[in-house]
N, C-alpha and C positions, 0 to 999 in steps of 0.2 A: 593927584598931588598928596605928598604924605602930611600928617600933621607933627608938628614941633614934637610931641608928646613918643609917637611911633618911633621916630628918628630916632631920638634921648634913648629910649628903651634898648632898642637895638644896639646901639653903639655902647651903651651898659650891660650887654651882656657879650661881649668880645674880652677876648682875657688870650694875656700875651704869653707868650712862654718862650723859654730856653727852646732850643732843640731837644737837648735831655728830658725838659722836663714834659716836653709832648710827645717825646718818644715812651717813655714812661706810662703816659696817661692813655696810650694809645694800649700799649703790654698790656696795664691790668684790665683794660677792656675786654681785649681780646682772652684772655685767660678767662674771665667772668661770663665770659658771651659762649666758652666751647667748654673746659674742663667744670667750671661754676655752676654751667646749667644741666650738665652730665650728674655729676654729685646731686644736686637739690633730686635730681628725677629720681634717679636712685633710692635716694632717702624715702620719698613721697611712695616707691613702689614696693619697698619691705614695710612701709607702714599699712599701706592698702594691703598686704598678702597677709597681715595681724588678723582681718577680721571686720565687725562689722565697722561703719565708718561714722555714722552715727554718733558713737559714743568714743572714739577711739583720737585721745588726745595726741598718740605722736604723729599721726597723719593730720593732725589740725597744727600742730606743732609746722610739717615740715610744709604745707598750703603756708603758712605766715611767712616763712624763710624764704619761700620760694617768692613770692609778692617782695618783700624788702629785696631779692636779689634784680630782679626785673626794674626795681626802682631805682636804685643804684644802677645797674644798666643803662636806663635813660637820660638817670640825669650825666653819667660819663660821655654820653652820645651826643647831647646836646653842650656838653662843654668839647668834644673834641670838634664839633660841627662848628663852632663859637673860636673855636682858637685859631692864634696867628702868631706866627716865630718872628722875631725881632732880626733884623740884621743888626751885629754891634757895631760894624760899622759905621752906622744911621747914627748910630746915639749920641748927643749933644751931653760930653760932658763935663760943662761949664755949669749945668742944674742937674738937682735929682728927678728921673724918668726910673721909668720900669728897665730891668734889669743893670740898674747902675749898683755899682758897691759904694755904700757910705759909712764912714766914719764918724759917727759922731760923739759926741761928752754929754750927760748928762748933767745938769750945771747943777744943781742941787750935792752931791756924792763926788762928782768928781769922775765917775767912772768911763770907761770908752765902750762903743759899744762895735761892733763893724757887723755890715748887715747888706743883703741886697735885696733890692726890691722885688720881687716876683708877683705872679697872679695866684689869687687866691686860692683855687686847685692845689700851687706848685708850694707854698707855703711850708717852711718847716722849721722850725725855732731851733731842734738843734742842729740844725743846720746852717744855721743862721741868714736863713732865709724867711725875711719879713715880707707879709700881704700888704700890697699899694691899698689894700681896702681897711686896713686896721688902722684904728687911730694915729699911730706913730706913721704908717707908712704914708696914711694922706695926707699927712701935719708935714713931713720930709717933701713931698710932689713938690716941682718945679723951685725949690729953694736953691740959694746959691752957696760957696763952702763959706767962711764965717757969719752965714744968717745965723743969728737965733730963732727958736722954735718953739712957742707956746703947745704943748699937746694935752687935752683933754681925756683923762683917761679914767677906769670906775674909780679907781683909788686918790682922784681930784686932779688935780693940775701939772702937769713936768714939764720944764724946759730944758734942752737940747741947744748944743752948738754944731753946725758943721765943718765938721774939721778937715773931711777929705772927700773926693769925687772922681769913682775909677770906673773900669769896666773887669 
């Protein structure tokens, strides 16, 4: 039997995406995992033909590159292992859910903002594409269009109206 805690975990590390954006995260995988690890060897093998190694910082240089790129590998491997495409079909949009487009107001300024949800991976501002994981995007989860929206952010307090609910 699993424990409450195991379940939680797991299910918090599932991240949803577009098609796009897991074909995407797939691409720079694969780019990182063949031409990425080609390049780093490379680099690693004209540093080793410099001389001793010992003393020899661009080979200790390209040993560091080579570690950050393997990292980065892993952790793309374990988010494409972890991901799962939405049908939009599925999606309930009478609230806001992960890949919903929202419109909302800033009620302080006045301003509008239009945004969709995405997973944290697929995340990209000027794109305007908001993380369900950022402040604003978990403050927006499951609300309806004219809820207001208390959101806690570094810079204090902002509230939010929602104004529209698409796909």
């Amino acid at each position: 039997m699993y424990s409450v805690f195991f379940i939680l975990k797991i299910m918090t590390e599932i991240s949803y995406f577009t098609e796009e954006g897991l074909k995407k995260l797939k691409d720079e995988l694969h780019l990182l995992k063949s031409k990425g690890r080609l390049d780093i060897a490379q680099q690693i093998a004209e540093a080793r033909d410099k001389g001793d190694l010992s003393e020899n910082a661009e080979y200790d240089a390209a040993k560091e590159a080579q570690g950050l790129h393997e990292l980065k590998i892993s952790k793309l491997e374990k988010s494409v292992s972890n991901a799962r495409t939405i049908d939009e079909s599925n999606i309930d949009i009478s609230k806001v859910s992960v890949l919903s487009k929202v419109k909302i107001k800033n009620l302080t300024n006045n301003i509008i903002f239009n945004y969709m949800l995405v997973s944290e991976e697929e995340s990209n501002l000027s794109e305007n594409k908001l993380s369900v994981k950022s402040p604003i995007g978990k403050g927006l989860l499951g609300k309806k269009i004219g809820e207001r929206v208390k959101v806690e952010i570094p810079s204090g307090n902002i509230e939010f109206e929602i104004l529209n609910i698409s796909l």
